[in-house]
MARFIVEX-200603 format. One record per residue: residue in three letters; x, y, z of N, C-alpha, C, O in turn. Coordinates in steps of 0.02 Angstrom, whole numbers, plus 50000, padded with zeros to 5 digits. Example, Ala and Ser with C-alpha at 12.3 -4.5 7.8 and 13.67 -1.06 7.14 Angstrom:
REM residues 2
ALA506604971650390506154977550390506604983550390507124983450423 SER506424988850354506844994750357506455000250394506705005750402 
***
This chain:
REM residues 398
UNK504174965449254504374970049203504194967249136504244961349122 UNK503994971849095503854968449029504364971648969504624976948986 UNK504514969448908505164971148865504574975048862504374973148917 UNK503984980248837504174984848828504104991048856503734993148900 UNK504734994848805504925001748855504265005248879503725006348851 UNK504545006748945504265010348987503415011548993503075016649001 UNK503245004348986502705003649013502604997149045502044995949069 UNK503134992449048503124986949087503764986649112503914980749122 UNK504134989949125504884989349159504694987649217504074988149216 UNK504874985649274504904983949353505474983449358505914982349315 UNK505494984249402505724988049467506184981849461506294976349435 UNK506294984849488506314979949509507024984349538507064990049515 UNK507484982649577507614981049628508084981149678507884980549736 UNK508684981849666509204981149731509524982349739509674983149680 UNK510104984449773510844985349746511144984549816510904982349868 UNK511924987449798512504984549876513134989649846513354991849793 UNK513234989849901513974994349917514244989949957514014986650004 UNK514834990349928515384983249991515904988850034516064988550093 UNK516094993049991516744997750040516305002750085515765005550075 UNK516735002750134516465003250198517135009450193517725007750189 UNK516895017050195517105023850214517575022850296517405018650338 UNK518145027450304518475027250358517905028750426517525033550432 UNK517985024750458517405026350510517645035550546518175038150528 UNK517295038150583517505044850612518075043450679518495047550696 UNK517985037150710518365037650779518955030650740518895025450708 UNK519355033650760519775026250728519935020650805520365020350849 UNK519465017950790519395010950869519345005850835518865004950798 UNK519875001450841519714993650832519154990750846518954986150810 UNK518724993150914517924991450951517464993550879517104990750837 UNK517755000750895517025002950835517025001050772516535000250735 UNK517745000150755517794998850679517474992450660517154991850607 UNK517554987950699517314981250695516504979050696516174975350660 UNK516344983750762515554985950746515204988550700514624986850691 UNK515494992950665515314996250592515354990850538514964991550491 UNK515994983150538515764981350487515024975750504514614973550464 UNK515054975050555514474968350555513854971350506513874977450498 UNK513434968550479513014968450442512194963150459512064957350474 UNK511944967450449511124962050472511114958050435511254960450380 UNK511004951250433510924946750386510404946350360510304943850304 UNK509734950250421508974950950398508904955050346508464953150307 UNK509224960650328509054965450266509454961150194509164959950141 UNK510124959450210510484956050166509914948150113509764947150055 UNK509814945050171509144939750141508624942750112508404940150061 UNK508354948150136507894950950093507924954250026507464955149986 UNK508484955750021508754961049967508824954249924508544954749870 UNK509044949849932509304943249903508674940049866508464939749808 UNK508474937649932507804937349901507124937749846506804933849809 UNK507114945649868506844951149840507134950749746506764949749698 UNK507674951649742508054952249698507804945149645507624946249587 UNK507834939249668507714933149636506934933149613506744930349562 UNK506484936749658505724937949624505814940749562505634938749507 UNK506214947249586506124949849516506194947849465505824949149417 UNK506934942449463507074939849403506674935449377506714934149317 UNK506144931849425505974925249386505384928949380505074927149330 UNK505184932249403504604937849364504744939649293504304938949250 UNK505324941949278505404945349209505484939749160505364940349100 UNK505754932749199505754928249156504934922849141504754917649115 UNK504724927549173503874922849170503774927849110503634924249062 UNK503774934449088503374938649073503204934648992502644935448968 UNK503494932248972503294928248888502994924448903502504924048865 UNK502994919548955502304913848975501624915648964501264912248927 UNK501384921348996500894923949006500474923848989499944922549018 UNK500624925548914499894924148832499494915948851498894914648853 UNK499994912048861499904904148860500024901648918500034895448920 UNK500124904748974499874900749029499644904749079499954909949090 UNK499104903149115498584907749168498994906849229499004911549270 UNK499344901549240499684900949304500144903349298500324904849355 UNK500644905649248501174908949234500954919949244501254924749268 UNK500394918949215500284924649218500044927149306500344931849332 UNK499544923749339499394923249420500084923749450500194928749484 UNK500534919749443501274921749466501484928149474501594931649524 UNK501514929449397501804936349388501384942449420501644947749436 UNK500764941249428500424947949461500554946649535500614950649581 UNK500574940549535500684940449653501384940649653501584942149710 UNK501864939749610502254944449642502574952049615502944955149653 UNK502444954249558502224961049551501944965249603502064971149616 UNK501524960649631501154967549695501484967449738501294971849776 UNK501924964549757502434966949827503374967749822503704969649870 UNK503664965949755504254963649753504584970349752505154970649775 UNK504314975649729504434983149711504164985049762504604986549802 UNK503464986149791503504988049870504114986949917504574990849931 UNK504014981049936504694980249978505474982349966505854982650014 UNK505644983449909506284984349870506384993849897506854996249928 UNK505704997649870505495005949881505575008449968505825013349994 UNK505175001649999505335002150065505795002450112505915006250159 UNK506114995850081506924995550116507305001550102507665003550148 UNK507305004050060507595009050009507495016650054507895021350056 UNK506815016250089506685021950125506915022250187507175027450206 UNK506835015150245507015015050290507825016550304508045018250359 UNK508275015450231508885014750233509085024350237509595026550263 UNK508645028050211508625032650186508625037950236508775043750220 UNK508365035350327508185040450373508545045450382508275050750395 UNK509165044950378509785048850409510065053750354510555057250364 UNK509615053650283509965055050229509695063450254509105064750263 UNK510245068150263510225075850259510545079650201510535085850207 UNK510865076850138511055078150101511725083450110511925088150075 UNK512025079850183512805082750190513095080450109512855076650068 UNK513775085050108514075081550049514275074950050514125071550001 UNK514575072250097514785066150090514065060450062514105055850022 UNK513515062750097512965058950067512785060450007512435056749973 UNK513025066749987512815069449902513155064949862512945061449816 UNK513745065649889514515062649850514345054749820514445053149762 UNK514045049449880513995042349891513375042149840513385038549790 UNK512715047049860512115046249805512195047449731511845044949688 UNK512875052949719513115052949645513385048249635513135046349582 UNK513925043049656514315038549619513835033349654514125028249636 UNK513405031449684513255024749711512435022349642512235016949621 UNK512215029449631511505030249619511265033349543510945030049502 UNK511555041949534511745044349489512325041149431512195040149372 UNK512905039949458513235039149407513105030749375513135030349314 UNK513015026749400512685020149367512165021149316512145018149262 UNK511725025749338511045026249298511465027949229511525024549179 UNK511695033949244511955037549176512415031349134512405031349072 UNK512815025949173513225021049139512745015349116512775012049064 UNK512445015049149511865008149110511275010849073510945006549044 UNK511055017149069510625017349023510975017848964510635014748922 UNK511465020048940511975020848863511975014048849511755012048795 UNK512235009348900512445001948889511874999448866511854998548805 UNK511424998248895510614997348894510444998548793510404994948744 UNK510385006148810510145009748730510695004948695510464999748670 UNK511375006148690511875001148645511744996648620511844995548561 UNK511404991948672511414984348690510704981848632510594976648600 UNK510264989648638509604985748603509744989548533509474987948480 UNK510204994948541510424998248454510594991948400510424991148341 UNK511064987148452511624981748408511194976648411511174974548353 UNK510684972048456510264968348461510144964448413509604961748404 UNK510824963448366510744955748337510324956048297510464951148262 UNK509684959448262509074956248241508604960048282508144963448259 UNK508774959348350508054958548374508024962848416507544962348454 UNK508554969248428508364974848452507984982048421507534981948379 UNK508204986648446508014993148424508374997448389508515002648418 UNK508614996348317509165002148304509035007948292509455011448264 UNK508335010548314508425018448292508105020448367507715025048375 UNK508385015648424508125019248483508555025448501509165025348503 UNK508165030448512508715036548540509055036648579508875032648622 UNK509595039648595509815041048669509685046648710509955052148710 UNK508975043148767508925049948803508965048148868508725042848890 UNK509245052148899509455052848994508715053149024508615050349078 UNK508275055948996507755057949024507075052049010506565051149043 UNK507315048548947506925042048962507325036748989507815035548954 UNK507265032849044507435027749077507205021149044506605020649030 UNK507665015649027507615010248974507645005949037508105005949078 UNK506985001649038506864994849076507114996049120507035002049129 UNK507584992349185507804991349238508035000049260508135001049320 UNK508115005549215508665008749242507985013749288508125016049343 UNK507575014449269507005017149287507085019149373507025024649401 UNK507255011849405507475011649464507695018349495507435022749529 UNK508335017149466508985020849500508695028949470509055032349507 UNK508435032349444508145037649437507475039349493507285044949510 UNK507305035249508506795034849556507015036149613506845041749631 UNK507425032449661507875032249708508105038449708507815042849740 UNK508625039349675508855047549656508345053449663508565059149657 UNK507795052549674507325058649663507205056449748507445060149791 UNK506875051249764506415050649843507285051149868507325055249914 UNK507775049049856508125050549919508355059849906508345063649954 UNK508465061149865508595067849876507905071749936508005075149986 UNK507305069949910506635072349939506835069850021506755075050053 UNK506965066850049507135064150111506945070450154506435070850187 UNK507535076350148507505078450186506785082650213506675085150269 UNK506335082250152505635086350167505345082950216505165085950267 UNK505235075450207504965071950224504865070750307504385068250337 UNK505345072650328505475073550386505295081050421505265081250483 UNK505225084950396504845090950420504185091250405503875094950443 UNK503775087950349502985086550350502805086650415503235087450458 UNK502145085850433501775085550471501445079950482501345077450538 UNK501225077350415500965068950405501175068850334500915071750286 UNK501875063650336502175063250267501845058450234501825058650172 UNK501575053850266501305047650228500815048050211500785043550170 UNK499935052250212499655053850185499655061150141499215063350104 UNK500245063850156500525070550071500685065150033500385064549980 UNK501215059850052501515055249983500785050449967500615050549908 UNK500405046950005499625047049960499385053349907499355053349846 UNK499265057549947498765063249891499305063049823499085061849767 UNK500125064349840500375065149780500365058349716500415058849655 UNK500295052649755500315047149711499545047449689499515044949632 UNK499005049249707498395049449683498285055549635497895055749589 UNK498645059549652498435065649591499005063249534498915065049476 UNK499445060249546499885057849490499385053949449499285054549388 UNK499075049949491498655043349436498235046049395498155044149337 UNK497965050249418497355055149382497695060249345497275064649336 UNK498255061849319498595069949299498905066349223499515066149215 UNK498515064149178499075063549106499665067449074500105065849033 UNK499485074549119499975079449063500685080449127501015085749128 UNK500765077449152501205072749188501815070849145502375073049158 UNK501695067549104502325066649026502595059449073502515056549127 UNK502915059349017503405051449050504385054149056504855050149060 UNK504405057249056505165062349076505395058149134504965057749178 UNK506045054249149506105051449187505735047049230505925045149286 UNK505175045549199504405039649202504365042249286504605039249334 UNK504045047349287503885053249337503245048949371503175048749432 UNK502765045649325502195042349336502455037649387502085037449436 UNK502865034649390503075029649419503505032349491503405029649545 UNK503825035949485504235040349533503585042349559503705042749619 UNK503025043649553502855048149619502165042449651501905041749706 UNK502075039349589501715033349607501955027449671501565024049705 UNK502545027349676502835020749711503165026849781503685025149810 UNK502935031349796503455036549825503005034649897503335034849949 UNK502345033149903502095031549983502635026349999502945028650047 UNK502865020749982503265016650015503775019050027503875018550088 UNK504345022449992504895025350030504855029450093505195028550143 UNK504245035550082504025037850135504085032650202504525032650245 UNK503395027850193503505024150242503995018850259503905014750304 UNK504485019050221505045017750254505485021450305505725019950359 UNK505485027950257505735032650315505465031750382505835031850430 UNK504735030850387504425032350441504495025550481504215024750536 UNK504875020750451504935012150505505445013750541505915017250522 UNK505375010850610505875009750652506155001850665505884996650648 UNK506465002350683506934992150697506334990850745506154984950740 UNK505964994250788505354988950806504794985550752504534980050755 UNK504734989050718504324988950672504494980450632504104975850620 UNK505174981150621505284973750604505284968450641505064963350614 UNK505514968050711505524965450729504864962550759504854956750778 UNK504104968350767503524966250778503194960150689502674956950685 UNK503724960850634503554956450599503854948150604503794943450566 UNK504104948850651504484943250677504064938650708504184932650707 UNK503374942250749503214938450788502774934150751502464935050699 UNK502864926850812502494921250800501874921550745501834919150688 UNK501324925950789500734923950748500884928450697500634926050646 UNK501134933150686501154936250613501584932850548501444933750489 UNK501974929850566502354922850536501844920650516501624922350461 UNK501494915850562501024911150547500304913650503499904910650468 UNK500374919250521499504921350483499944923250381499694921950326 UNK500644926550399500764927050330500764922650264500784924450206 UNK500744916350293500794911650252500004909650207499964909250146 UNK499504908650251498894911150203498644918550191498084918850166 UNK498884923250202498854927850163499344927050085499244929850031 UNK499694923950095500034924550023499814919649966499844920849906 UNK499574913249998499284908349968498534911649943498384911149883 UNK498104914749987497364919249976497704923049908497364923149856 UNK498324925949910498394932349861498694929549801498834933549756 UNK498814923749793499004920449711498434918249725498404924149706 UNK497734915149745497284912749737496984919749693496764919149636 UNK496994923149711496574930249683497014932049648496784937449629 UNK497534931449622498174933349579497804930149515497684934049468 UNK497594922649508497354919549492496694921649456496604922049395 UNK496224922849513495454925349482495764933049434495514933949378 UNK496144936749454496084940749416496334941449362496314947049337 UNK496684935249323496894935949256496654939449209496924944449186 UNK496044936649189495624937949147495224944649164494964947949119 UNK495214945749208494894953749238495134958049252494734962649260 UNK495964960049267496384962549278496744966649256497354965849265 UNK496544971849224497334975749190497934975349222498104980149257 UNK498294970649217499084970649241499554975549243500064975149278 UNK499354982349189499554987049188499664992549272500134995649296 UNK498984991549291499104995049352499424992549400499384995549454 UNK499834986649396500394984249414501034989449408501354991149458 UNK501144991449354501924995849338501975002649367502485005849377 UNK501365004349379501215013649398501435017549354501655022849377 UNK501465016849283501685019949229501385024949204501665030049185 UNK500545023449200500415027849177499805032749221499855032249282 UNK499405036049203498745040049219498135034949211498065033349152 UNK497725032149250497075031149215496675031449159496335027349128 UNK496845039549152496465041549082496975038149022496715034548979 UNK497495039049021497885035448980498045027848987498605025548975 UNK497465023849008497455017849004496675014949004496485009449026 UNK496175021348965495785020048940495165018848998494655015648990 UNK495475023749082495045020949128494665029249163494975034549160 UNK494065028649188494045036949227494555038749268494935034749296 UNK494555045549271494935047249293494935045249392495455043849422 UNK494425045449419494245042649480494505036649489494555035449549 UNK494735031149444494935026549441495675022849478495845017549503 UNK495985029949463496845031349484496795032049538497145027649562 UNK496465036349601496605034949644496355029649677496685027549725 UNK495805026849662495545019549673495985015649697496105013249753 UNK496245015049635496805007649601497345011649655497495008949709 UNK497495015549643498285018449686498185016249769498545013149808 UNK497605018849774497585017049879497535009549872498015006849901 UNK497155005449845497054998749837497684995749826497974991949865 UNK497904997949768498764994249760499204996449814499694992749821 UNK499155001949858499445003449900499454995549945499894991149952 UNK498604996549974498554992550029498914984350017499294981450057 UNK498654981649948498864975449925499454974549938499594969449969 UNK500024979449917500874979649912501054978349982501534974849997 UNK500684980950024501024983950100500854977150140501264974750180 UNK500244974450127499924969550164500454962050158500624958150202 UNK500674962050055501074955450024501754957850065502044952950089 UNK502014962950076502734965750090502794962650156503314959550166 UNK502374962950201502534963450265502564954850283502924951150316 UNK501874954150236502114944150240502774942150218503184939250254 UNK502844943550168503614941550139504064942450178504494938050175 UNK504174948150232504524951550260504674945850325505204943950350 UNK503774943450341504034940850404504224933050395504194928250434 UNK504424933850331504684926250332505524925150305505914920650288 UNK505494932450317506364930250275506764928550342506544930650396 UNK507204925650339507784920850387508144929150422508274933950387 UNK508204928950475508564934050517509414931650530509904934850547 UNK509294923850509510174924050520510344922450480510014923550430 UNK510974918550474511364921150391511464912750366511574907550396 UNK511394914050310511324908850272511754906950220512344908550219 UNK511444903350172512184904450127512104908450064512544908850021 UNK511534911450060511564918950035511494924050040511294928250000 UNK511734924350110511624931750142512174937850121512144943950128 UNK512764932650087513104935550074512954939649998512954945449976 UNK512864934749982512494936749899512074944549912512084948349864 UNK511754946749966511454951949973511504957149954511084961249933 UNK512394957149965512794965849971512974964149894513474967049872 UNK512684960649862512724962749766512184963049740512224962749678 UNK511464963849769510774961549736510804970549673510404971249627 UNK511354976049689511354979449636511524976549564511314978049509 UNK511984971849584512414969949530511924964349473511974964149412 UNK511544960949510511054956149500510634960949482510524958849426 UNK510254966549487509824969249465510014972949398509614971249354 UNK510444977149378510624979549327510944974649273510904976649215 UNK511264968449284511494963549247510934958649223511044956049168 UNK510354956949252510034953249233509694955549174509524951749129 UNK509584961549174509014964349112509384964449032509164967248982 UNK509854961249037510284960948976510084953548942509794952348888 UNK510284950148979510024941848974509404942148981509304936449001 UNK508624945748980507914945148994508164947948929508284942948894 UNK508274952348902508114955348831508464952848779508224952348722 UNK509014951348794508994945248744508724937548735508674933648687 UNK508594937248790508014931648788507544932948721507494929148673 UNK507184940048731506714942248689506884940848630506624936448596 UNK507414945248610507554946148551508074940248498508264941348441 UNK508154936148528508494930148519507884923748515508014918448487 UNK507484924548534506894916948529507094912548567506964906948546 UNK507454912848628507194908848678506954905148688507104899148694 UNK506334908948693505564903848708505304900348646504704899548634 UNK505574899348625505174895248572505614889248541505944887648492 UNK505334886248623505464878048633504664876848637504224881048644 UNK504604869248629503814867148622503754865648705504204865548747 UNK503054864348713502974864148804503224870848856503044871048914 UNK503724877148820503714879248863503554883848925503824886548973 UNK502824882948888502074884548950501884881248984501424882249022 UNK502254875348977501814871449024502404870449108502944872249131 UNK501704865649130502074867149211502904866549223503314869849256 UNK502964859749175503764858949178504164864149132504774864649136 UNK503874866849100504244872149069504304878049094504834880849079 UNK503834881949139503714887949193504204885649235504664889749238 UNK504324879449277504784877249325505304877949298505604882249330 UNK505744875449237506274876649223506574884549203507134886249221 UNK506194888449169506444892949159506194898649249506584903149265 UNK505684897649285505824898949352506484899149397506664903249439 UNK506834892449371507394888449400508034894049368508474897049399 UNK507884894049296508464896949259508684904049278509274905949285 UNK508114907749286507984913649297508484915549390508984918949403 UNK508114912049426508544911949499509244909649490509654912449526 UNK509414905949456510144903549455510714909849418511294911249432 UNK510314912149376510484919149333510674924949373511184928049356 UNK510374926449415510384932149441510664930449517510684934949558 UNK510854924649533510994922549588511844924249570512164927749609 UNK512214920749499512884919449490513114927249496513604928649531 UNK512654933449451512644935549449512664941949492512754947749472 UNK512574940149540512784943749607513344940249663513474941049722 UNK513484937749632514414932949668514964937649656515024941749611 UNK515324936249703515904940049720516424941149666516704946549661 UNK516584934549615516714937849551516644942049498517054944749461 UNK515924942249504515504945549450515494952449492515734955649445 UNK515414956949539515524961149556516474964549587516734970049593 UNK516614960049595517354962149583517544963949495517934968349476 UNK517294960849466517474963649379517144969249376517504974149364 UNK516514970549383516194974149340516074982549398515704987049381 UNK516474982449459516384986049517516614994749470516264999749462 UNK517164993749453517125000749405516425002049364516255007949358 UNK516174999049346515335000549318514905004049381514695009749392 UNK514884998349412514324999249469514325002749535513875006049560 UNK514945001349558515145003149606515755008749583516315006149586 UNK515755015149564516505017549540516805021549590516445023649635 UNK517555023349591517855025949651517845032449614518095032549558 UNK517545038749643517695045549594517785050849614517505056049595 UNK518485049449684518645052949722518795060349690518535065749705 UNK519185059049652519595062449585519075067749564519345072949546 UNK518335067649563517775071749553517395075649600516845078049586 UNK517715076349663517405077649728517955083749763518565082949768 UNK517615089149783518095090949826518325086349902517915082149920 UNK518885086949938519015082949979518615086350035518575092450032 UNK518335083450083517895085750153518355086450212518775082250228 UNK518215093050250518465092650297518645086950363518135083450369 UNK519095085050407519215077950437518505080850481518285086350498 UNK518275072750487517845070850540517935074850612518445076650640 UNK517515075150623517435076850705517385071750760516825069850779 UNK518015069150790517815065650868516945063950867516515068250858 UNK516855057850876515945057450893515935057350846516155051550845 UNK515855058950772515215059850738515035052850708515415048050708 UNK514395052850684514125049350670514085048550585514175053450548 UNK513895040450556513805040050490513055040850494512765041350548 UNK512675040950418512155040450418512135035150412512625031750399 UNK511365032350424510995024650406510975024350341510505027550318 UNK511345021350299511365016750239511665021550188511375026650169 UNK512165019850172512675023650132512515023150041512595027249996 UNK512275016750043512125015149984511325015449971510875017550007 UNK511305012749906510695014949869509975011649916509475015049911 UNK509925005449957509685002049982510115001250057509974997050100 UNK510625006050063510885003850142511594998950137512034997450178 UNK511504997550075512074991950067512944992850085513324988050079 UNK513194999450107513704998250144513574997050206512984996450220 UNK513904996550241514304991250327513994998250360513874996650418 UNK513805005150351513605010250390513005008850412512785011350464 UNK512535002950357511845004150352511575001950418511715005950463 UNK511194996450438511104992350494511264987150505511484983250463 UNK511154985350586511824979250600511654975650643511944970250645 UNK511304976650676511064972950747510314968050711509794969250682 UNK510604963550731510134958050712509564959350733509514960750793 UNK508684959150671508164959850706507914956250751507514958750791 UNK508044950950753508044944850804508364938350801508634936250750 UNK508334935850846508774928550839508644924250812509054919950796 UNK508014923950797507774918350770507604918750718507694924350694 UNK507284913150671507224914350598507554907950579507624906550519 
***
């Protein structure tokens, strides 16, 4: 993500729901089954979440160091893939009953609307070094919140997606005529919403084999030089690279390129994202660790960190001597993960859970009682992150 608005924001990334809805059958068996939790999605979300940050904290290196900048593009090309993906797979079951309306307004909707004000506030008062005549608009998304407007749009779309015929090449054509279409506008950075929308798709479209065929041996083993090959070329392409087509922000033509260009770059960045995702994927730990727990807050870590990246900015930070260089990329690398790590601890989301997480029963009509049998959907939260989402370990090992 880059400080500025809405043409370098990323993604970035994650979120968690901890309360777990009355199950439908009241069984001590089932209830107990409902809370276990995969530790494989939890590590990833965790994970996932810590790229982002030390990504946003590379983004001032960049001018002054080539290896700082190679960083930031290898993992730019997959940290938001995988984040869009999980996001979709979590998404299968979404039919837009009310109770799923209800959870996508307060889990998804109502955050956005609470952290973009905070956000705009935060850079109005900015000490010096914000924005005081930034407006307040719902319809432009400020840095991180971009996300949760995005989400909000592909999961409402869910339900089409599933009556297509071949959803994953309609969500191509639509991300390719996006790249090429300027008069598109940036209204809820739409460029980006329909740009990053093949991966949710194909999330929808993953099944638990699907992960677990990333489990295996040789795909483990082959991922590891694919990722090393892709900062090698992360690398060559500094200097040749518009980094821009990294964010999916804008049109081609509005980045000074033909218009043929957009869908180029779009299937290409497709393939790049999907190819880095699935390596990453097959290396995250399947059993639980000691931040697996940290998982079911990577929301909290994602919306909290972009406060501390921007005041970084606007505060001078960086301007310590050396700190482009290797030991200086390492430490603020270091700083960056430790940030967003505290930051998703059980304290820090127990305070701030009225923000992020709010109870708004009080705003809902009440739903008729459950039916004997019925079923929850797969992933309650924005990424799956309540105890409904998935549970059965992708494999044992890891």
């Amino acid at each position: 993500m880059l400080h500025v608005r809405n043409q370098q924001a990323s993604p970035h990334a994650a979120t968690a729901r901890a309360a777990d809805p009355p199950p439908a059958v009241a069984d001590d068996g089932a209830r107990a089954r409902r809370k276990e939790r995969d530790p494989f999605f939890d590590n990833a979300k965790y994970l996932a979440i810590v790229l982002v940050a030390i990504s946003h904290a590379w983004t001032p290196l960049r001018d002054d160091s080539r290896a700082a900048s190679a960083l930031y593009t290898f993992v730019f090309t997959f940290h938001m893939p995988a984040f869009v993906l999980i996001a979709g797979y979590f998404s299968r079951s979404f039919t837009a009953r009310p109770d799923q309306l209800k959870r996508l307004i307060t889990g998804v909707g109502v955050p956005y609307l609470v952290f973009e004000v905070l956000y705009i506030l935060f850079a109005r008062a900015g000490w010096g070094g914000g924005d005081s005549d930034l407006p307040l608009s719902l319809l432009d998304p400020y840095y991180v919140t971009w996300f949760l407007v995005a989400l909000f749009i592909w999961r409402l779309t869910s339900p089409v997606w599933r009556v297509v015929r071949a959803p994953l090449p309609v969500a191509l054509a639509v991300a390719c005529i996006a790249s090429m279409s300027p008069h598109f506008g940036n209204d809820l950075n739409i460029q980006r919403v329909l740009q990053f929308l093949p991966y949710f798709v194909l999330g929808m479209l993953m099944r638990r084999e699907h992960f677990t065929w990333m489990r295996r041996t040789e795909v483990r083993v082959l991922a590891v030089p694919v990722l090393l090959l892709a900062l090698a070329v992360s690398y060559w392409s500094v200097p040749r690279l518009d980094q821009s087509w990294l964010y999916r922000t804008n049109s081609a033509q509005e980045m000074g390129e033909a218009a043929w260009a957009g869908p180029v770059m779009t299937l290409a960045m497709f393939g790049a994202g999907l190819l880095l995702t699935v390596a990453f994927l097959s290396l995250v730990p399947t059993r639980r660790t000691w931040y697996t727990t940290l998982g079911a807050g990577t929301i909290f870590g994602y919306l909290l960190h972009g406060f501390v990246i921007k005041a970084s900015r606007w505060w001078d930070w960086y301007d310590v001597d050396g700190i482009a260089s290797p030991a200086g990329v390492a430490v603020v690398t270091a700083l960056g993960a430790v940030v967003v790590t505290l930051l998703c601890t059980a304290p820090v989301r127990r305070l701030l859970r009225p923000l992020v997480e709010p109870s708004m029963d009080w705003a809902f009509r009440q739903p008729p009682p459950a039916r004997p049998g019925g079923e929850r959907a797969v992933g309650d939260g924005p990424l799956g992150e309540r105890a409904g989402g998935e549970r059965r370990p992708v494999n044992a090992g890891g």
